[in-house]
Each structure stands twice: as C-alpha cells, then as structure tokens.
Biopython code that builds the backbone (N, CA, C, O; Angstrom):
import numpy as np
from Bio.PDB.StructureBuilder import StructureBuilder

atoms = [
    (1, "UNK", "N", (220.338, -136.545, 175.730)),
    (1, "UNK", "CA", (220.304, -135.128, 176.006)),
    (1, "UNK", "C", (219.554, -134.424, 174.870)),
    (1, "UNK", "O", (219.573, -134.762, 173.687)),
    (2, "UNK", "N", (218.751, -133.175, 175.526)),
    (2, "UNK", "CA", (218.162, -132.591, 174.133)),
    (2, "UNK", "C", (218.756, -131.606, 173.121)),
    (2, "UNK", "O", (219.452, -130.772, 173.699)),
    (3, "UNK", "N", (218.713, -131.469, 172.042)),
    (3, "UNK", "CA", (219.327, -130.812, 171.437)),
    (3, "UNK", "C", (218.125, -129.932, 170.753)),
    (3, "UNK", "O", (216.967, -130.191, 170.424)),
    (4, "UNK", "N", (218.965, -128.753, 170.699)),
    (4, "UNK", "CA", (218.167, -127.751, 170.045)),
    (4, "UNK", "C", (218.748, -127.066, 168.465)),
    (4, "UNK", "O", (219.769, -127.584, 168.014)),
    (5, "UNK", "N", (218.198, -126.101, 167.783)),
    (5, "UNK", "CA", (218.778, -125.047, 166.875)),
    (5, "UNK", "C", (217.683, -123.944, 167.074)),
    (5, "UNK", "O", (216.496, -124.009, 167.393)),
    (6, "UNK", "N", (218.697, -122.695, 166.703)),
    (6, "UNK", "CA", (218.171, -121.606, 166.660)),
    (6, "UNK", "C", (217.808, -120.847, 165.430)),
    (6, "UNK", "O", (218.581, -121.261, 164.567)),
    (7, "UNK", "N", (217.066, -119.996, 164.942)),
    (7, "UNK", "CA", (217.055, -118.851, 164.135)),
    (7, "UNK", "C", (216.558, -117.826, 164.346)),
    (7, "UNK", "O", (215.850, -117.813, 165.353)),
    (8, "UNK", "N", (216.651, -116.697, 163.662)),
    (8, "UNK", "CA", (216.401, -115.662, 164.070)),
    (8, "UNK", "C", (215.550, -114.812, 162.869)),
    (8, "UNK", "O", (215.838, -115.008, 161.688)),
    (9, "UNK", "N", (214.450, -113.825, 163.266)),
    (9, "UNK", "CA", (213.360, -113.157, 162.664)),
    (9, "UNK", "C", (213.812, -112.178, 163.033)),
    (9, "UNK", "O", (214.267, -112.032, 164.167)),
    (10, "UNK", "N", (213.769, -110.870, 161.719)),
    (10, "UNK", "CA", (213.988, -109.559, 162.075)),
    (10, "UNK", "C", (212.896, -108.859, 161.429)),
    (10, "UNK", "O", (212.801, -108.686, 160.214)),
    (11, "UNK", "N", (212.114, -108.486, 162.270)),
    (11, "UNK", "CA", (210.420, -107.514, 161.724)),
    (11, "UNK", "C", (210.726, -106.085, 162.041)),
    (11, "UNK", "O", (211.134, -105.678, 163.128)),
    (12, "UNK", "N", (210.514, -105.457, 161.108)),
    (12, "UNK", "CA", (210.812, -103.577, 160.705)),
    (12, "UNK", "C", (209.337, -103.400, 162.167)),
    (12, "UNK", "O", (208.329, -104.099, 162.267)),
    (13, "UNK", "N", (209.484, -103.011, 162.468)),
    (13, "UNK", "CA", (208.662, -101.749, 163.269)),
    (13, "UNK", "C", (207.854, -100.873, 162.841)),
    (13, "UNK", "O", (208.577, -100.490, 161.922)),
    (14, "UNK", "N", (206.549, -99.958, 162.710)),
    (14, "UNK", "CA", (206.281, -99.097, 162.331)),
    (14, "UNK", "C", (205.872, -97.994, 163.239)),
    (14, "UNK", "O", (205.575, -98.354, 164.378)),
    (15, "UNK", "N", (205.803, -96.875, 163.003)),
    (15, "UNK", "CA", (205.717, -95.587, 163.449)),
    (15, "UNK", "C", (206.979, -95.158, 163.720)),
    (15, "UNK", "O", (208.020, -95.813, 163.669)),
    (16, "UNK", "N", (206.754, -93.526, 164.135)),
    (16, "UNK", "CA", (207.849, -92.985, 164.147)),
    (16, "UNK", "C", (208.010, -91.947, 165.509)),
    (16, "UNK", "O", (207.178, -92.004, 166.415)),
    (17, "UNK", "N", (208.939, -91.184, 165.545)),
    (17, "UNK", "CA", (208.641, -90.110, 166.949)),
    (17, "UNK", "C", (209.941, -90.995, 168.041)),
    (17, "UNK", "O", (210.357, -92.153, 168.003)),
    (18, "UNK", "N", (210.257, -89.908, 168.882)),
    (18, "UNK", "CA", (210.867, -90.386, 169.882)),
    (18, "UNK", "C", (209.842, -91.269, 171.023)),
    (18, "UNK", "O", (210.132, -92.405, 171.398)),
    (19, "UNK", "N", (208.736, -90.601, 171.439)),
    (19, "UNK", "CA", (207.905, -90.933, 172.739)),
    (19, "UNK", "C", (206.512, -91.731, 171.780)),
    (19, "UNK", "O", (205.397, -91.834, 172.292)),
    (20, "UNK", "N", (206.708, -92.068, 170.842)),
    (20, "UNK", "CA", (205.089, -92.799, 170.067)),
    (20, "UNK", "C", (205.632, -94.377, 169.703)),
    (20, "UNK", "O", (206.586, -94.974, 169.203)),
    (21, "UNK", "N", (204.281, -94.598, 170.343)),
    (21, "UNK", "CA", (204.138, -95.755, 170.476)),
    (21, "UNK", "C", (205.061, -96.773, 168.623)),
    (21, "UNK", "O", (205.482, -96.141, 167.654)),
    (22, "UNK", "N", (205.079, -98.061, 168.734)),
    (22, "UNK", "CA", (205.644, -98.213, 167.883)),
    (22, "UNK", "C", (204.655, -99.732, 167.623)),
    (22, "UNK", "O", (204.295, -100.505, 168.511)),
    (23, "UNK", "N", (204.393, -99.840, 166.246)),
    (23, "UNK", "CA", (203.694, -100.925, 165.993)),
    (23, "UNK", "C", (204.167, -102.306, 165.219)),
    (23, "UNK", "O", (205.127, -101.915, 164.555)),
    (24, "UNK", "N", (204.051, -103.270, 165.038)),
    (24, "UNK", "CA", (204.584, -104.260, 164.858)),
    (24, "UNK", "C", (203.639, -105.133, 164.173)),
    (24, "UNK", "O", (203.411, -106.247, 164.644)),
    (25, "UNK", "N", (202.906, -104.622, 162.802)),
    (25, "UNK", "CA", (202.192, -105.137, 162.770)),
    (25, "UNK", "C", (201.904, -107.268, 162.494)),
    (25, "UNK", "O", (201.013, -108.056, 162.813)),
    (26, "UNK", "N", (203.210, -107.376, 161.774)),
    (26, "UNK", "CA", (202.633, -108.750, 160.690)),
    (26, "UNK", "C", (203.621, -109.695, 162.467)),
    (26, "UNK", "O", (204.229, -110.706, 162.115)),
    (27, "UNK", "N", (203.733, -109.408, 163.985)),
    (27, "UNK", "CA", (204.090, -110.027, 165.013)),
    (27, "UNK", "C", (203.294, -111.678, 164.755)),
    (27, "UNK", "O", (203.693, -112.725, 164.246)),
    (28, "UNK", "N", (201.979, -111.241, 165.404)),
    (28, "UNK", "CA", (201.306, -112.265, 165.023)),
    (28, "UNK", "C", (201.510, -113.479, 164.021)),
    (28, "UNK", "O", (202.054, -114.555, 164.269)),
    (29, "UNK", "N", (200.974, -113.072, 162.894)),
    (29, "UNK", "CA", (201.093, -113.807, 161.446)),
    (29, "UNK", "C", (203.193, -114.564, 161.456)),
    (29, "UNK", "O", (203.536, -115.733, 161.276)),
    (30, "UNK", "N", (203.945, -113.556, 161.682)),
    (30, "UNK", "CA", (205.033, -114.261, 161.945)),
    (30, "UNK", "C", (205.435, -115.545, 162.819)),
    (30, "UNK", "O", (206.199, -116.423, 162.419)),
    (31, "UNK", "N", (204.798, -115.523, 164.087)),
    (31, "UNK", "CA", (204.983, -116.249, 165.381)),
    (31, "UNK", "C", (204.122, -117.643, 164.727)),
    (31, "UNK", "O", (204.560, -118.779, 164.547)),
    (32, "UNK", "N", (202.739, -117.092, 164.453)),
    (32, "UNK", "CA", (202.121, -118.480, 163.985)),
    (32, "UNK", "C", (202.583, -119.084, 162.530)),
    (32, "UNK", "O", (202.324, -120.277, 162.368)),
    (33, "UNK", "N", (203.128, -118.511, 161.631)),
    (33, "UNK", "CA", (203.623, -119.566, 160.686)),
    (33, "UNK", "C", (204.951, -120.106, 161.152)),
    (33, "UNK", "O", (205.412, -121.140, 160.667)),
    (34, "UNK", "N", (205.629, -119.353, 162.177)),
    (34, "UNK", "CA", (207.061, -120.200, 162.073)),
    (34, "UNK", "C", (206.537, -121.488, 163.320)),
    (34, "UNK", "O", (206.939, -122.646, 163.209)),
    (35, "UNK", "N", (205.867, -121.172, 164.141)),
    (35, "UNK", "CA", (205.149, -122.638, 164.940)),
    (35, "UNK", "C", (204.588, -123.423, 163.936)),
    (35, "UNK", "O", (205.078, -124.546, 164.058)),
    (36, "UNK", "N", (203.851, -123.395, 163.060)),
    (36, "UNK", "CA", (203.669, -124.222, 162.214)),
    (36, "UNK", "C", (204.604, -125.413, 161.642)),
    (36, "UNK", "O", (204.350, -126.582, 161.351)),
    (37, "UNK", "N", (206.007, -124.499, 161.590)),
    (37, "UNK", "CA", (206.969, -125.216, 161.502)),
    (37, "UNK", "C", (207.646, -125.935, 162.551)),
    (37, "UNK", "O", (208.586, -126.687, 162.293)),
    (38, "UNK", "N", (207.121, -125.700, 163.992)),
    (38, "UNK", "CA", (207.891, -126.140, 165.281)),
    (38, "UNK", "C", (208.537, -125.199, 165.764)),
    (38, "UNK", "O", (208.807, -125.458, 166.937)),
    (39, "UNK", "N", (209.026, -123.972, 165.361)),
    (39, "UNK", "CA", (209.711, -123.370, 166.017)),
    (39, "UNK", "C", (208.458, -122.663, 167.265)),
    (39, "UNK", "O", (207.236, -122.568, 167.388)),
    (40, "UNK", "N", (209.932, -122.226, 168.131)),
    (40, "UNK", "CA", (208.683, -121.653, 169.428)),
    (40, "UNK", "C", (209.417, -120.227, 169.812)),
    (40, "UNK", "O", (210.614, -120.313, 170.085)),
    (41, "UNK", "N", (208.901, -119.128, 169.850)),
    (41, "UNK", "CA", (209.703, -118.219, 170.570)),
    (41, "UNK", "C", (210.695, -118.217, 171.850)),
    (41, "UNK", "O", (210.350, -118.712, 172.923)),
    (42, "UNK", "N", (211.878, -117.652, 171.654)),
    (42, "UNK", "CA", (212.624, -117.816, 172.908)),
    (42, "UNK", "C", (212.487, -116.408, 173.518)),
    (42, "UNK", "O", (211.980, -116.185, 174.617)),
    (43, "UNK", "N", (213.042, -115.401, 172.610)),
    (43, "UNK", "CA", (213.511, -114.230, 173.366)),
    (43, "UNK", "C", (213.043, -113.210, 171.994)),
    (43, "UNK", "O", (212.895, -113.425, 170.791)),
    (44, "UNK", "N", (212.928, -112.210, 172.731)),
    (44, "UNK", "CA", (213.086, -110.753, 171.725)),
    (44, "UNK", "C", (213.658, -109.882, 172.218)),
    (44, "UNK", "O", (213.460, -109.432, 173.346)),
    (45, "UNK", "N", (214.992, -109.286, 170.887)),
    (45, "UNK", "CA", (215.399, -108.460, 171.298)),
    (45, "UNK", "C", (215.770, -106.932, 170.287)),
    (45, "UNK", "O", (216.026, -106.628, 169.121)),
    (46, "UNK", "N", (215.587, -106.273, 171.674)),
    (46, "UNK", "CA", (215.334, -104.514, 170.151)),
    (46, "UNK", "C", (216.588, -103.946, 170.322)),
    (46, "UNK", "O", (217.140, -103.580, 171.360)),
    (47, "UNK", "N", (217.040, -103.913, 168.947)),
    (47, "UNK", "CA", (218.427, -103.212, 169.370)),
    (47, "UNK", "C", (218.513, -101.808, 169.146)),
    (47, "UNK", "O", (218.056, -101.319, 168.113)),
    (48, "UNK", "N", (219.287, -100.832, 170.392)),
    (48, "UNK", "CA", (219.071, -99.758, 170.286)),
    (48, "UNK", "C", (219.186, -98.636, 169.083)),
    (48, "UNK", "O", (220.241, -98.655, 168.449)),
    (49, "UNK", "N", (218.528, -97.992, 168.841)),
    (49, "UNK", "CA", (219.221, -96.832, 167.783)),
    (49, "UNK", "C", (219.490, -95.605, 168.139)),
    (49, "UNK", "O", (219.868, -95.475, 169.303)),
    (50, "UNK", "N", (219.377, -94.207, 167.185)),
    (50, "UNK", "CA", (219.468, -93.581, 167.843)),
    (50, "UNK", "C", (218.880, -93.141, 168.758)),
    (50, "UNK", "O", (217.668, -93.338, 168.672)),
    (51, "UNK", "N", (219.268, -92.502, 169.815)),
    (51, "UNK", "CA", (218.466, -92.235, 171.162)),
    (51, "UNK", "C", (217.987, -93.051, 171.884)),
    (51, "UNK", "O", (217.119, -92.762, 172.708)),
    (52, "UNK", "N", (218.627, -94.658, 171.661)),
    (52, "UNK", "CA", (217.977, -95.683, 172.276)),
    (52, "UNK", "C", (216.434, -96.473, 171.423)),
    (52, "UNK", "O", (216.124, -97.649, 171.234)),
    (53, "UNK", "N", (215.764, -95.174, 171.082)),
    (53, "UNK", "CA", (214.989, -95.962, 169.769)),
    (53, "UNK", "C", (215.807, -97.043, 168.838)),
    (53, "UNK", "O", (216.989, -97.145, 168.511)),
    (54, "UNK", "N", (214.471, -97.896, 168.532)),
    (54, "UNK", "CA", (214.857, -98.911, 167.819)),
    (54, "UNK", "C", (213.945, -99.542, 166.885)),
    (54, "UNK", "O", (213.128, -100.226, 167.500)),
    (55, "UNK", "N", (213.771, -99.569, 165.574)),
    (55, "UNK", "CA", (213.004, -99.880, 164.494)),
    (55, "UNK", "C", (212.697, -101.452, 164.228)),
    (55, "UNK", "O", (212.119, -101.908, 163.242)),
    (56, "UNK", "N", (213.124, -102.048, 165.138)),
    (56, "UNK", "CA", (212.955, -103.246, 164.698)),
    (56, "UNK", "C", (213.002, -104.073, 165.836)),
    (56, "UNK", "O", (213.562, -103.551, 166.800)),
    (57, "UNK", "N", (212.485, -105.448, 166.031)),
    (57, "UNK", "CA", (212.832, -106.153, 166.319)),
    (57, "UNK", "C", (213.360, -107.797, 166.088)),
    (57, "UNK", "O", (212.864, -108.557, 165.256)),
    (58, "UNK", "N", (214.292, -108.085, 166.870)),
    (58, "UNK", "CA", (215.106, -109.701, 166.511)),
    (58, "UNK", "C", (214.367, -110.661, 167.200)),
    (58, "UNK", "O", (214.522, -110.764, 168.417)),
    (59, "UNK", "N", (213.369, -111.579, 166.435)),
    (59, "UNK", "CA", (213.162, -112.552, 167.434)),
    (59, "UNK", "C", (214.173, -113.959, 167.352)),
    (59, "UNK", "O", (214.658, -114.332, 166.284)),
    (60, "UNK", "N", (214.401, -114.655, 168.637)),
    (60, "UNK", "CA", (215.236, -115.743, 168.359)),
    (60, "UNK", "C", (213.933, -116.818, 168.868)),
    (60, "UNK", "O", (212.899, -116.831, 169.536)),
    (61, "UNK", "N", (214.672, -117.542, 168.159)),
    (61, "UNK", "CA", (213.290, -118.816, 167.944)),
    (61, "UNK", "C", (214.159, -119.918, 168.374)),
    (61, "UNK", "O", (215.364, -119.756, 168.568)),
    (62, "UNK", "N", (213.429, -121.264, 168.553)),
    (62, "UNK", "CA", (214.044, -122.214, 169.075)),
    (62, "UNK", "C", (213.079, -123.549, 168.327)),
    (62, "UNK", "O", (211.947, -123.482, 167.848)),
    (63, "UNK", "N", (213.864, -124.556, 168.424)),
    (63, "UNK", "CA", (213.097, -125.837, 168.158)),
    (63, "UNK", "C", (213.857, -126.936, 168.590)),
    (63, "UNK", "O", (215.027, -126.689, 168.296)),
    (64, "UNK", "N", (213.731, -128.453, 169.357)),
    (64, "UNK", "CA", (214.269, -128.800, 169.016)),
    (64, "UNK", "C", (214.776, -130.001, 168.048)),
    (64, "UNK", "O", (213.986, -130.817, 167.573)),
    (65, "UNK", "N", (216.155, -130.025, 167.809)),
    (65, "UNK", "CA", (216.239, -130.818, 166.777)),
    (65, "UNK", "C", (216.351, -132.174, 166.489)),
    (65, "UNK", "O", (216.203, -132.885, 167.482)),
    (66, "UNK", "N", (216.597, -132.846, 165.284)),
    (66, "UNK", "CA", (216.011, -133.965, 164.906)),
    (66, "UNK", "C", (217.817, -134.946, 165.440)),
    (66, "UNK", "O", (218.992, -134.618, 165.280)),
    (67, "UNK", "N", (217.231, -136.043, 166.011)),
    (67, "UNK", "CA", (218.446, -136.536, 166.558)),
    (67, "UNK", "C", (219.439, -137.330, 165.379)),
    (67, "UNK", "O", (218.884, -138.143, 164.638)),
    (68, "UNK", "N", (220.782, -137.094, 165.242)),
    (68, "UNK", "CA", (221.443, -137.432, 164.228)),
    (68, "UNK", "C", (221.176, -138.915, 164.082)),
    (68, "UNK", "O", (221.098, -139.747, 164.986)),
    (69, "UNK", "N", (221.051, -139.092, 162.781)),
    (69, "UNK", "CA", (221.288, -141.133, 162.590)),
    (69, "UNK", "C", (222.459, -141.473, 162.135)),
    (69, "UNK", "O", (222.737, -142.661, 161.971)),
]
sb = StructureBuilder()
sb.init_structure("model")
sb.init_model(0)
sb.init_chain("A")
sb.init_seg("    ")
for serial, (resi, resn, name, xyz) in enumerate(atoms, 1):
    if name == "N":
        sb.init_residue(resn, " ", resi, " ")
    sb.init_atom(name, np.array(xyz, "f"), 0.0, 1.0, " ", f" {name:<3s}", serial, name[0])
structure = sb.get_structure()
C-alpha cells in the first residue's frame, strides 16, 4: 500500500483593499523548490479574515514516503 506525508507552506499575500486583486508573488519559486524535493502540491487553502479577506495562503503538499526497513 502507498504511503504518503504531508507538509504545509504558508506564503503572506500581497496587496491590500477589500475588492483588489491580491498577489502572491515568490508562488512559483516556492512550488518549484519544494518539487525539487519531491513534494507535489495537493490543495490550497485561504483562510478567511476579516470580511472573508485573507492574507495568506496554506499550501498542503504531499509526497510519498520512503517505505520503513
């Protein structure tokens, strides 16, 4: 059976405003060094703030893992 592990990336957001757009810049550069390592994106998730805005996002990552000896 396969086995996996998880971790998780939390990248600040930039811009500001209720209705403006919001940027994310170092997304990229994040995604490709942690594949480097094997990990692969699973999910992203923004958790709300106020007004439902949200400054950040959680990525959860996945890989899987090395079988016990």
């Amino acid at each position: 059976m396969d086995r996996f592990e998880y971790k998780t990336v939390t990248i600040k957001q930039k811009g500001t405003g209720l209705f403006r757009a919001r940027r994310v810049p170092e997304l990229e550069n994040t995604l490709n060094r942690e594949a480097g390592d094997g990990w692969r994106l699973r999910e992203v998730v923004t958790p709300s703030g106020a007004f439902g805005e949200s400054d950040k996002m959680i990525l959860i990552l996945e890989r899987q893992s090395q079988p016990a000896t």
